[in-house]
C-alpha positions as CSV (number, residue, x, y, z in Angstrom):
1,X,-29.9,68.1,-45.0
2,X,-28.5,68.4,-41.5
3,X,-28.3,72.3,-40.2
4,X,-26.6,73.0,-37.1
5,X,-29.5,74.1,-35.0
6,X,-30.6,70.6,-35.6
7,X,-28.2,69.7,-32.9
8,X,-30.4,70.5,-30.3
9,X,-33.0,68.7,-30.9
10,X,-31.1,65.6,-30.7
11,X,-29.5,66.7,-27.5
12,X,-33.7,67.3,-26.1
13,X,-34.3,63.6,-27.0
14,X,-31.7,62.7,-24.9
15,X,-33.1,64.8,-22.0
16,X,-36.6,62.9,-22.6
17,X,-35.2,59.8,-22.4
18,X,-33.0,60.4,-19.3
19,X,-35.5,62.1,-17.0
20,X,-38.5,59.4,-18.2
21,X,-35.5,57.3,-17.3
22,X,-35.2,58.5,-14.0
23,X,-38.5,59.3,-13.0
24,X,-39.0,55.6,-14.0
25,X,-36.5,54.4,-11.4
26,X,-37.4,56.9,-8.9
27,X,-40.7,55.0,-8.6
28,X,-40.0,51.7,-8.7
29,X,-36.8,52.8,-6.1
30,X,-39.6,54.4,-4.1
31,X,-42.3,51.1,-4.3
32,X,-39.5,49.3,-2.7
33,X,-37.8,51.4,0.0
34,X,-34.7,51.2,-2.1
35,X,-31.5,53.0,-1.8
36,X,-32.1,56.3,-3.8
37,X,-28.4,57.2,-4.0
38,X,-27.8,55.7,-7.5
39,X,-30.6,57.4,-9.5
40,X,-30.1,60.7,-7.5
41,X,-26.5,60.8,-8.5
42,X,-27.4,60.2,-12.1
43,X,-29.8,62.9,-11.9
44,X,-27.0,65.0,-10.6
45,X,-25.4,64.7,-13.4
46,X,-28.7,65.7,-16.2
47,X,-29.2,68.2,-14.3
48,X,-25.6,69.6,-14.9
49,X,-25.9,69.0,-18.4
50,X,-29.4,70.9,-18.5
51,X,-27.9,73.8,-16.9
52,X,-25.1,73.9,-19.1
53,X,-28.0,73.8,-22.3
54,X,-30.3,76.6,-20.8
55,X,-27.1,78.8,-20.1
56,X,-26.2,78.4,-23.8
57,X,-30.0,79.0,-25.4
58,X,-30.3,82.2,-23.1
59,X,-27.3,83.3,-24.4
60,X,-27.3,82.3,-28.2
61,X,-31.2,81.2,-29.2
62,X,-33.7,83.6,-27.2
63,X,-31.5,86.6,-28.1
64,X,-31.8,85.4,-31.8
65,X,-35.2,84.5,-31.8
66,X,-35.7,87.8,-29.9
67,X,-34.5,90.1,-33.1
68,X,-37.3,88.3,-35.1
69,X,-40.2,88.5,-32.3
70,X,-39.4,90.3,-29.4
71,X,-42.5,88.8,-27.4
72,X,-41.3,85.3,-27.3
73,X,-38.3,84.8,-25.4
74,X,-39.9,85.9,-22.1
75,X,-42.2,82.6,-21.7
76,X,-39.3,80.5,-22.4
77,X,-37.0,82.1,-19.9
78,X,-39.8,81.4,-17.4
79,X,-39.9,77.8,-18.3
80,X,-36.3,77.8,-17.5
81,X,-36.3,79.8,-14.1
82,X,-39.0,77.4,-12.9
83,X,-37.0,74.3,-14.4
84,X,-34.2,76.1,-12.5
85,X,-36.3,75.9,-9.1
86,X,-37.4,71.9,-9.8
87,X,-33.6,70.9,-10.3
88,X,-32.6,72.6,-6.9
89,X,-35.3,71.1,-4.8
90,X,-33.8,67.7,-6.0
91,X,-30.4,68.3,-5.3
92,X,-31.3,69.2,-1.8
93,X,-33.3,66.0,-1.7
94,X,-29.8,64.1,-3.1
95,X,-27.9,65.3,0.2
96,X,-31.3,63.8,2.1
97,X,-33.1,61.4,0.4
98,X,-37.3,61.3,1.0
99,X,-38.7,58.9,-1.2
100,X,-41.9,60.2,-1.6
101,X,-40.5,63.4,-2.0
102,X,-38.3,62.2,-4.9
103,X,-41.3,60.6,-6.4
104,X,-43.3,63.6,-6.4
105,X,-40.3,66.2,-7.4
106,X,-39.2,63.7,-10.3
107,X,-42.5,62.9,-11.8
108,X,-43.6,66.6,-11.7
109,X,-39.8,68.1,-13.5
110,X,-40.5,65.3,-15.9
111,X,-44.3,66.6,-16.8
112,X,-42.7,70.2,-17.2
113,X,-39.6,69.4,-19.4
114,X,-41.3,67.5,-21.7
115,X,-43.6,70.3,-21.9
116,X,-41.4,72.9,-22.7
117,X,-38.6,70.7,-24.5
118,X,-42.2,70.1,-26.8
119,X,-42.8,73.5,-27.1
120,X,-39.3,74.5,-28.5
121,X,-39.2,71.6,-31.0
122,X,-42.6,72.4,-32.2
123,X,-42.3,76.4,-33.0
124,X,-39.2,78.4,-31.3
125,X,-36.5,76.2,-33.4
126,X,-38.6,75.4,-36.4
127,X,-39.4,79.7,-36.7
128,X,-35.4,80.1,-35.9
129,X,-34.4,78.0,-38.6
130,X,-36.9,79.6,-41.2
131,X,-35.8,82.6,-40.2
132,X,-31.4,82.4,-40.2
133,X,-28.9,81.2,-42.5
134,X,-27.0,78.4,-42.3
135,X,-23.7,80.6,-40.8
136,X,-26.2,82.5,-38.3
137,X,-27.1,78.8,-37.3
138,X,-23.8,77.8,-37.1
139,X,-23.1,80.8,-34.9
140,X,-25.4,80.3,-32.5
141,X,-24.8,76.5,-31.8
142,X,-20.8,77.9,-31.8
143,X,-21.6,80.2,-28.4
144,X,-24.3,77.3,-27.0
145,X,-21.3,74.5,-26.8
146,X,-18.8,77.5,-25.4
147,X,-21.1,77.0,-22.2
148,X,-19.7,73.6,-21.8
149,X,-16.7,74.4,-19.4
150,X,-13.9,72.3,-22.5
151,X,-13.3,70.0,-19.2
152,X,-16.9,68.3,-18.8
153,X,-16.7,68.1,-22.3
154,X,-15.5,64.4,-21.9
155,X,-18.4,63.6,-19.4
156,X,-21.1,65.5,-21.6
157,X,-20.7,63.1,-24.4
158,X,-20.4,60.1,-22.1
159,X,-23.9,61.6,-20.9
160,X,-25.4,62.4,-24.4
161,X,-24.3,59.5,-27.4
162,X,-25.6,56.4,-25.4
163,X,-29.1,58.7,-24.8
164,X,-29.4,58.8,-28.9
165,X,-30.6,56.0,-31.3
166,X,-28.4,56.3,-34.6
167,X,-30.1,58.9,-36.0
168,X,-29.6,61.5,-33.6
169,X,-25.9,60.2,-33.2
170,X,-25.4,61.1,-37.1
171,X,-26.9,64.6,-35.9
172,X,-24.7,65.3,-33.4
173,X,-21.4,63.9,-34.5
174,X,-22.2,65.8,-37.9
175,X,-23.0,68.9,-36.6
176,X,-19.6,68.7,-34.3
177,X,-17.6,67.8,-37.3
178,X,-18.7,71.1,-38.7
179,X,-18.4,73.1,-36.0
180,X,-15.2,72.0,-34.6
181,X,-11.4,72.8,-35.9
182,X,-10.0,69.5,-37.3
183,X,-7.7,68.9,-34.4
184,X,-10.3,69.4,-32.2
185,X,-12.8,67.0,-33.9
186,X,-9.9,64.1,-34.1
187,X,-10.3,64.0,-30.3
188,X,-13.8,63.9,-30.3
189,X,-13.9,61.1,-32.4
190,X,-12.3,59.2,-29.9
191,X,-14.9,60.4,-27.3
192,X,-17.8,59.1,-30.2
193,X,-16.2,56.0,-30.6
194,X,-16.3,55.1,-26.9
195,X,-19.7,55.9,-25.7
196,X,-22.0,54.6,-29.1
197,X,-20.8,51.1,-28.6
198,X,-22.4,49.2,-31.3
199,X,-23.0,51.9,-33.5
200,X,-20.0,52.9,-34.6
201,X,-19.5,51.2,-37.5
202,X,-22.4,52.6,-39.2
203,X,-21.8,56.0,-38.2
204,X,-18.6,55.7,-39.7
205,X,-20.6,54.5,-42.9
206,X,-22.9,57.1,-42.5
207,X,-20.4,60.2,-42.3
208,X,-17.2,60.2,-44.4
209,X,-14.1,61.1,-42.2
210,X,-15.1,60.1,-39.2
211,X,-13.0,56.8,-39.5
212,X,-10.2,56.7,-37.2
213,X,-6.8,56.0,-38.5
């Protein structure tokens, strides 16, 4: 069964797979004196997504996970201040590009996400989801997508769904079906449609109603 806190997971795997990504073409960019622009820019844009995700954890998940164990939160909000710190140095490297800079900044946010996006999918959301009901769940994913500003909406699913094999698409666009008002979710679907390609069809096999008439 698919809760709604299982949401985020789906949306870390897509953070894995951009900033390996990245990283990826930061190097080979780097090996070759390339232009850096490109990948920077795409950066830009994880990186405005990642905010957007810490913003809504500090305000929904630690605060939750707080009322069970109050000791917790803290280590995670420091993994966030320093992820904080990692993003800005490469956005001041975006307005002047240092390849080996670059290199060095993108290999060593990569080695620190994926240890603390690890860390939260091993133990903080498995002990939040032992420990809340499905409408506490469903309450804190509600106030984590308010910290999407309703107009990067658009561009935050044209960053996530083509990050996510099938699986994590069925997550997501589940999980948004449940959360959102009808109205709301008839939009969305559009949105789905255009940014899993192939996929569609079976998603549409996969969850009833999502069909667009």
């Amino acid at each position: 069964m698919i809760e709604p806190i299982d949401v985020v997971h789906s949306i870390h795997n897509a953070f894995r797979r951009d900033i390996f990504q990245i990283d990826d073409l930061v190097l080979k960019t780097t090996l070759t004196n390339g232009d850096l622009t490109p990948v920077l820019d795409r950066f830009h844009i994880m990186g405005e997504v990642l905010d957007y995700h810490a913003r809504g954890e500090e305000a929904a998940v630690f605060p939750a996970v707080g009322n069970l164990d109050p000791l917790l939160p803290p280590t995670y909000f420091l993994d966030h201040r320093e992820l904080d710190n990692m993003v800005g140095v490469l956005e001041d490297l975006r307005k002047s590009p240092d390849h080996i800079a670059t290199a060095r900044a993108t290999a060593v946010l990569k080695s620190h996400l994926r240890i603390h996006l690890d860390k939260e999918d091993a133990f903080l959301y498995p002990f939040l989801k032992e420990k809340t009901t499905i409408n506490e769940q469903t309450s804190i994913a509600g106030v984590m997508s308010k910290k999407v500003p309703p107009d990067r909406f658009p561009d935050l699913v044209h960053w996530l769904m083509p990050l996510l094999d099938l699986n994590d698409q069925e997550v997501v666009a589940k999980v948004w079906m449940t959360l959102m008002p009808p109205p709301v979710f008839a939009n969305v679907k559009l949105l789905i449609k255009k940014n899993v390609g192939a996929n569609w069809l079976e998603l549409t096999r996969l969850i009833p109603g999502l069909e667009i008439e």
